[in-house]
C-alpha positions in Angstrom: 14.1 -4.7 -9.5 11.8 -1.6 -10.1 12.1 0.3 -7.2 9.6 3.2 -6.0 11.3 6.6 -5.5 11.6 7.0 -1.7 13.7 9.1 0.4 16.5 6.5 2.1 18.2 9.1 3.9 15.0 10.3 5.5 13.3 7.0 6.1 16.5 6.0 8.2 16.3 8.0 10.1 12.9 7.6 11.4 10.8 5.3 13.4 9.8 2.1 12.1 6.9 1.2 11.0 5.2 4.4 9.4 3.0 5.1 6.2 4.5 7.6 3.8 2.0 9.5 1.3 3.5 10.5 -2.3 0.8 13.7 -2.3 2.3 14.4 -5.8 0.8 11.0 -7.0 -2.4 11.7 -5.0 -2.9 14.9 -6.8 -1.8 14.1 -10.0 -4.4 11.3 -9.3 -6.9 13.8 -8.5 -6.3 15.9 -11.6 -7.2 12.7 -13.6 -10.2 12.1 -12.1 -11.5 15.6 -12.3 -10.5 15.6 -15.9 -12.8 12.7 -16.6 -15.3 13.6 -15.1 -16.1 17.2 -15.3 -16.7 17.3 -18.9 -19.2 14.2 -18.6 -21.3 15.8 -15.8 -20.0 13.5 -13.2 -20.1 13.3 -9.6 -17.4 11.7 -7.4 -17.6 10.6 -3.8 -14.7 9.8 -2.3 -14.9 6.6 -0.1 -13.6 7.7 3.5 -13.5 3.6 4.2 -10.5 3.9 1.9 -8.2 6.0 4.1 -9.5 8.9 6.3 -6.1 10.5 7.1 -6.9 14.5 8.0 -4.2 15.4 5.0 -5.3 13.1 2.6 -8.3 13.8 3.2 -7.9 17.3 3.0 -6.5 16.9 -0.5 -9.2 15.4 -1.5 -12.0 17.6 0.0 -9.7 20.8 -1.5 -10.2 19.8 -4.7 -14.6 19.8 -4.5 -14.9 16.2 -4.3 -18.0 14.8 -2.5 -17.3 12.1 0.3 -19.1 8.5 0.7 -19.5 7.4 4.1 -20.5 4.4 6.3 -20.3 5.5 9.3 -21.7 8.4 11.8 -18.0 9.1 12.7 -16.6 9.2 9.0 -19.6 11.8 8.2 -18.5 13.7 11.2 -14.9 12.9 9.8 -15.3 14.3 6.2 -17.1 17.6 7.9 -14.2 18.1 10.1 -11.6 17.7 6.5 -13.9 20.0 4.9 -16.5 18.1 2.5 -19.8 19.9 2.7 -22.5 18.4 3.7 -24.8 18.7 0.7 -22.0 16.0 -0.9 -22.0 13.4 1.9 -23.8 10.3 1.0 -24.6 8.0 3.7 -24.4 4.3 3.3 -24.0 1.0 5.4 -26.3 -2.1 6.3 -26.0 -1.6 10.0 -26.8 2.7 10.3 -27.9 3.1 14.1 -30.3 5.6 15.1 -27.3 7.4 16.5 -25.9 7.7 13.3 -28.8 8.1 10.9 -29.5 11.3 13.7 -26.0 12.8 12.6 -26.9 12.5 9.3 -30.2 14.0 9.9 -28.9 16.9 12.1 -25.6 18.0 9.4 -28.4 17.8 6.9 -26.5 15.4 4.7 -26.9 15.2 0.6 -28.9 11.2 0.7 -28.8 8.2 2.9 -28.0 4.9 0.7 -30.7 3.1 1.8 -30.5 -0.6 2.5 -33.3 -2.2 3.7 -36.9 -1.4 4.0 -36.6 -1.8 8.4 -33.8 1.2 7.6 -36.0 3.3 5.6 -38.7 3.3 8.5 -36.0 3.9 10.7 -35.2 7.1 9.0 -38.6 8.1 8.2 -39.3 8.0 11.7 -36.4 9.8 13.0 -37.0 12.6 10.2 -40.6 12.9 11.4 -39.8 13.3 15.0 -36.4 15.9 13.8 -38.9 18.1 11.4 -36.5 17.1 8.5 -36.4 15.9 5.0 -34.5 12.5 4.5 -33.2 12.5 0.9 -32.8 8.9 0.1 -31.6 6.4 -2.6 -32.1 3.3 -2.7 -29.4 0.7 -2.6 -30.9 -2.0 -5.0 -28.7 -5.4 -5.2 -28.3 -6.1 -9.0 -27.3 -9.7 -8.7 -24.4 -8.7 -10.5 -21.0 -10.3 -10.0 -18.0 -8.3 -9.6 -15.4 -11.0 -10.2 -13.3 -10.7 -7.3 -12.5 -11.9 -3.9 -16.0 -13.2 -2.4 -15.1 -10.8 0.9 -15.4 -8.0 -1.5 -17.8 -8.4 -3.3 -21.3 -6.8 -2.5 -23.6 -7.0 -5.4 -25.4 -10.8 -5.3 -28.3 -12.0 -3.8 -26.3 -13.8 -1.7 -24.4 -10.9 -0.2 -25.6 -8.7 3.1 -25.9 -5.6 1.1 -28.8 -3.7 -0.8 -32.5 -4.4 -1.0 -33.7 -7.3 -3.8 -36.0 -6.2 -6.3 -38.5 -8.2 -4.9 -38.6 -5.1 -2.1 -39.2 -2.6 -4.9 -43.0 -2.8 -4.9 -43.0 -2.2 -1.1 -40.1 0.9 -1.2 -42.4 2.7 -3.8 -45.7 2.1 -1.4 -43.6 3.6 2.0 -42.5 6.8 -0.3 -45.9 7.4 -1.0 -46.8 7.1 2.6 -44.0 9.1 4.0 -44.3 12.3 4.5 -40.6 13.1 5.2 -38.9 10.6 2.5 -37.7 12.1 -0.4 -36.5 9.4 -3.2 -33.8 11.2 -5.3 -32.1 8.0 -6.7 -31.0 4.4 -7.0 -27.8 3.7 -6.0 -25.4 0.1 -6.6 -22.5 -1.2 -5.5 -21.0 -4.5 -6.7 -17.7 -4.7 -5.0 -14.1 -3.7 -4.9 -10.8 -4.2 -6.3 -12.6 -4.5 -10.1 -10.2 -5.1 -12.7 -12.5 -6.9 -15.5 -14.6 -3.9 -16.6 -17.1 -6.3 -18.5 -18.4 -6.0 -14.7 -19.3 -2.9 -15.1 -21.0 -3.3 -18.5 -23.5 -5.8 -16.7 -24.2 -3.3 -13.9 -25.3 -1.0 -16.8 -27.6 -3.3 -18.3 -29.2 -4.1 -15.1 -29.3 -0.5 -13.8 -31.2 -0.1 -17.1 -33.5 -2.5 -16.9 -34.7 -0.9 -13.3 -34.2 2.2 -13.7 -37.2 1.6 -16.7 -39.4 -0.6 -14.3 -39.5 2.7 -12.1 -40.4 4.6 -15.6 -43.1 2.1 -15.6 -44.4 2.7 -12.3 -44.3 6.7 -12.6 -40.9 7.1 -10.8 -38.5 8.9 -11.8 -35.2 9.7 -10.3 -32.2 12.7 -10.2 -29.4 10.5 -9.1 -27.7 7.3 -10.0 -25.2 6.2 -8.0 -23.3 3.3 -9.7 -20.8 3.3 -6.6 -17.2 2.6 -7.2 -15.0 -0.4 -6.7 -12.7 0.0 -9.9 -9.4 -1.8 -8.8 -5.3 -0.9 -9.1 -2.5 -2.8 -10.6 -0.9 -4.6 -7.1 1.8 -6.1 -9.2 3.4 -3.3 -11.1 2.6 -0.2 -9.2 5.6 1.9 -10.5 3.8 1.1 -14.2 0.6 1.8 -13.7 0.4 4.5 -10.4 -2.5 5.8 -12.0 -6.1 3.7 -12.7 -7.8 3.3 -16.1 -9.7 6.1 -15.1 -10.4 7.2 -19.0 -11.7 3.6 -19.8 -13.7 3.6 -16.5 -15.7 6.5 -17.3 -15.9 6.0 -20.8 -18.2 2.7 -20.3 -20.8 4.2 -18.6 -21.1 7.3 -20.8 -21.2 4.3 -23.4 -23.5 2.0 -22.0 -25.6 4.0 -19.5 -27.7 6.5 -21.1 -28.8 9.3 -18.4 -32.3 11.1 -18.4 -32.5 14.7 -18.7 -31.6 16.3 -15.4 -30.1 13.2 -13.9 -26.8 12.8 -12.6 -24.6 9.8 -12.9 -22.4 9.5 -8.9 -19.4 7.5 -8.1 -17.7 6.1 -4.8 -14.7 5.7 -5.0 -11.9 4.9 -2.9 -8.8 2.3 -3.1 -8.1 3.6 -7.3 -7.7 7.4 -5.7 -5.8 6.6 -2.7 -3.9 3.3 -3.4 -1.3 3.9 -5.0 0.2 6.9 -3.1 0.4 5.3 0.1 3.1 2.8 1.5 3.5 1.0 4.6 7.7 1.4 5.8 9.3 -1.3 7.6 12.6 -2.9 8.7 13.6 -6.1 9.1 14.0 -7.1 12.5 15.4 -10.7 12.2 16.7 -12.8 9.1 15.6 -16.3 10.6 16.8 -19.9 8.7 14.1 -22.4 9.2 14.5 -25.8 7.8 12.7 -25.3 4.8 11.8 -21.5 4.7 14.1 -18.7 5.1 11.7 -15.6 6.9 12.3 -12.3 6.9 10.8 -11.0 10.3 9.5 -7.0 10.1 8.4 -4.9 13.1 5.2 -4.1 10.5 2.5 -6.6 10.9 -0.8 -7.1 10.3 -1.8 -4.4 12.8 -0.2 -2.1 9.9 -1.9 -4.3 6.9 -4.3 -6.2 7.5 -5.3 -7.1 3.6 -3.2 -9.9 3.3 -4.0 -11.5 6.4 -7.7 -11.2 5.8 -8.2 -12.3 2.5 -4.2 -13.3 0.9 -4.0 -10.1 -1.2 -0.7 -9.5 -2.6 1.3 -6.6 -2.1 4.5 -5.4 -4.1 7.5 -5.8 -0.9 11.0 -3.9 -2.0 14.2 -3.9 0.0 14.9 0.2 -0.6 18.2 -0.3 1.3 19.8 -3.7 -1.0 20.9 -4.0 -4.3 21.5 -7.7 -3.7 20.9 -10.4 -6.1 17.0 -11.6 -5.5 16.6 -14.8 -2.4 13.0 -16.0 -1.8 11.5 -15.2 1.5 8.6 -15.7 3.6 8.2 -12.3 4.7 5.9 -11.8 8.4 5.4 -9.4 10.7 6.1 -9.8 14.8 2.1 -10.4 15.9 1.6 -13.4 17.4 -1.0 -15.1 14.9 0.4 -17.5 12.5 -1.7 -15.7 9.8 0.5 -12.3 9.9 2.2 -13.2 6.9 2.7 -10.8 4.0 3.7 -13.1 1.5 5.2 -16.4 1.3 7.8 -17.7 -1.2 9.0 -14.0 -2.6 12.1 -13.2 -4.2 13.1 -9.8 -2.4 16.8 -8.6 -2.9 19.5 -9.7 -0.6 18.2 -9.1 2.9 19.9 -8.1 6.2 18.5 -7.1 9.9 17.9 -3.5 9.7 17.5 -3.0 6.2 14.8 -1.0 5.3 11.4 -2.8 3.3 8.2 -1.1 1.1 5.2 -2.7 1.0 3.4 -0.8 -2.1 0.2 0.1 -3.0 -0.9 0.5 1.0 -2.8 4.2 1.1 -6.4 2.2 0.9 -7.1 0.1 3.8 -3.6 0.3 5.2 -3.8 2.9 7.7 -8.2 2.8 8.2 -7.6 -0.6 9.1 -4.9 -0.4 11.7 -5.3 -1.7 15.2 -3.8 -1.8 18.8 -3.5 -5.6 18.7 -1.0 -7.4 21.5 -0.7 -3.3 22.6 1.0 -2.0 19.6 1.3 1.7 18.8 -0.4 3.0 16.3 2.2 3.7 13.4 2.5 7.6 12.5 1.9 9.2 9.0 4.6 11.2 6.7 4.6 12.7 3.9 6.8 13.5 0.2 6.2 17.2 0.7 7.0 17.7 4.2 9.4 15.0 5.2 
């Protein structure tokens, strides 16, 4: 089996579980991404929803990437990793006036604006805060991602974005406002996006509104087509590294920018994937009737993914060269769904060996909890462990 390049002797010796960080891959990642996009003119936001570790983020922030967040706490978050605040974007269905006030007072780039209740919200916290709200508007393009329904975002059916039908109304508020200031459109379809015809439709659609606006006398600096682009679960040793050439190359292709405007991205789980996995052992090898289980003290306080939604993720035995047995392989929480992955063949297994689960730097470690009172797993990394 294709094995990732861990350090055995190191991970023995250490508590189980624990994320490790291959910061090699996450730069070399970075340099990719940079290298795409500089020459095109592009901005790139990185999704703290992703993974908001203080050295992966500082990686990140290091290298003059912006910083997407949907919370009050990640803005504060990214400020405290160093990402300025003139490239923080603010999104999320649910900001409070707590958080829309951090925003305000760090005198963030825009606030991805949702709804039209939110953009009264923020006008009238700006008026009272003698500040300028830069805004864009999140418009729901009705566009299907073609992906897991709990991530996707961009129907009419979804809880994100305003409708067009709201478009009317956004432009008559603007003109009202004195302390709006409409910079850009912004979308967002969904995640994990591996079928870049996707993408293709966004384009269309963000063209078709983006010339309704033209129509109406509004023009706009930004356009933010979000992120979302997805990573190769199955074969991570193959393809460490997203399509990031083919990703950027179809909107230079098929999304024509005005002069002065500036195409933005968000994204997250393609930068940050791939570099991260979740460490394990196997507590118990336990024979059931029909099912042989391989019991880890990682569960789905460690990863929640496939307990969520089923997502797959690559599991290795680093410590067994056996010949491959099929296991159902779950973690210790008491919840019948904490269940990695049923049916897989995983080399030769014993108690105390020690397991990978790939492809775990996004929503690995953000989504962690303290269910049934476990400890909150620590954080190593290829450069210091």
């Amino acid at each position: 089996m294709n094995k990732g390049n861990f350090p055995l002797g190191k991970f023995q010796t250490l508590d189980t579980p624990f994320y490790f960080y291959d910061i090699e891959l996450l730069r070399e990642t970075l340099r990719t991404v940079i290298q795409e996009t500089s020459a095109r003119g592009y901005e790139v936001h990185y999704a703290l929803k992703a993974n908001a570790n203080p050295r992966v983020l500082k990686e990140i922030s290091s290298l003059g990437f912006g910083a997407d967040c949907v919370s009050g706490n990640e803005i504060l978050c990214a400020l405290d990793n160093g990402f300025p605040s003139s490239k923080i974007v603010f999104a999320g269905v649910g900001k409070t006036d707590k958080e829309i006030q951090v925003g305000l007072d760090n005198d963030i780039f825009c606030f991805n604006v949702e709804s039209l209740p939110e953009m009264e919200a923020i006008d009238e916290l700006a008026a009272k805060s003698g500040k300028i709200a830069q805004i864009a508007i999140r418009i729901n393009p009705n566009v299907d991602a073609n992906t897991h329904k709990y991530i996707t975002t961009g129907l009419e059916e979804n809880k994100f974005g305003l409708n067009e039908s709201d478009l009317p109304e956004v432009i008559s508020l603007i003109q009202k406002s004195k302390t709006l200031r409409l910079i850009g459109m912004h979308f967002h379809i969904g995640s994990q996006i591996t079928d870049l015809t996707s993408y293709k439709n966004l384009c269309i659609k963000v063209r078709e509104i983006k010339k309704w606006f033209i129509d109406k006398g509004v023009s706009f600096e930004v356009i933010n087509v979000g992120g979302g682009l997805g990573i190769d679960y199955d074969y991570p040793n193959d393809h460490s590294i997203a399509n990031f050439e083919e990703y950027f190359q179809l909107f230079e292709n098929n999304l024509e920018l005005d002069e002065g405007q500036t195409l933005h991205f968000e994204l997250g789980r393609s930068i940050v994937g791939q570099c991260g996995t979740l460490v394990s052992r196997i507590v118990y090898i336990k024979e059931g009737r029909t099912k042989k289980f391989m019991i880890l003290d990682a569960g789905m306080t460690e990863l929640l993914r496939p307990a969520l939604y089923g997502a797959f993720h690559k599991i290795e035995n680093i410590t067994s060269n056996g010949k491959p047995c099929k296991y159902d392989v779950v973690g210790p929480i008491c919840e019948s769904s904490d269940t990695f992955g049923e049916d897989i063949f995983i080399n030769e297994s014993k108690r105390g060996d020690v397991i990978a689960i790939r492809s775990a730097g996004a929503y690995g470690e953000a989504m962690s909890s303290k269910y049934n009172c476990r400890n909150l797993p620590e954080s190593f990394f290829s450069d210091t462990i």
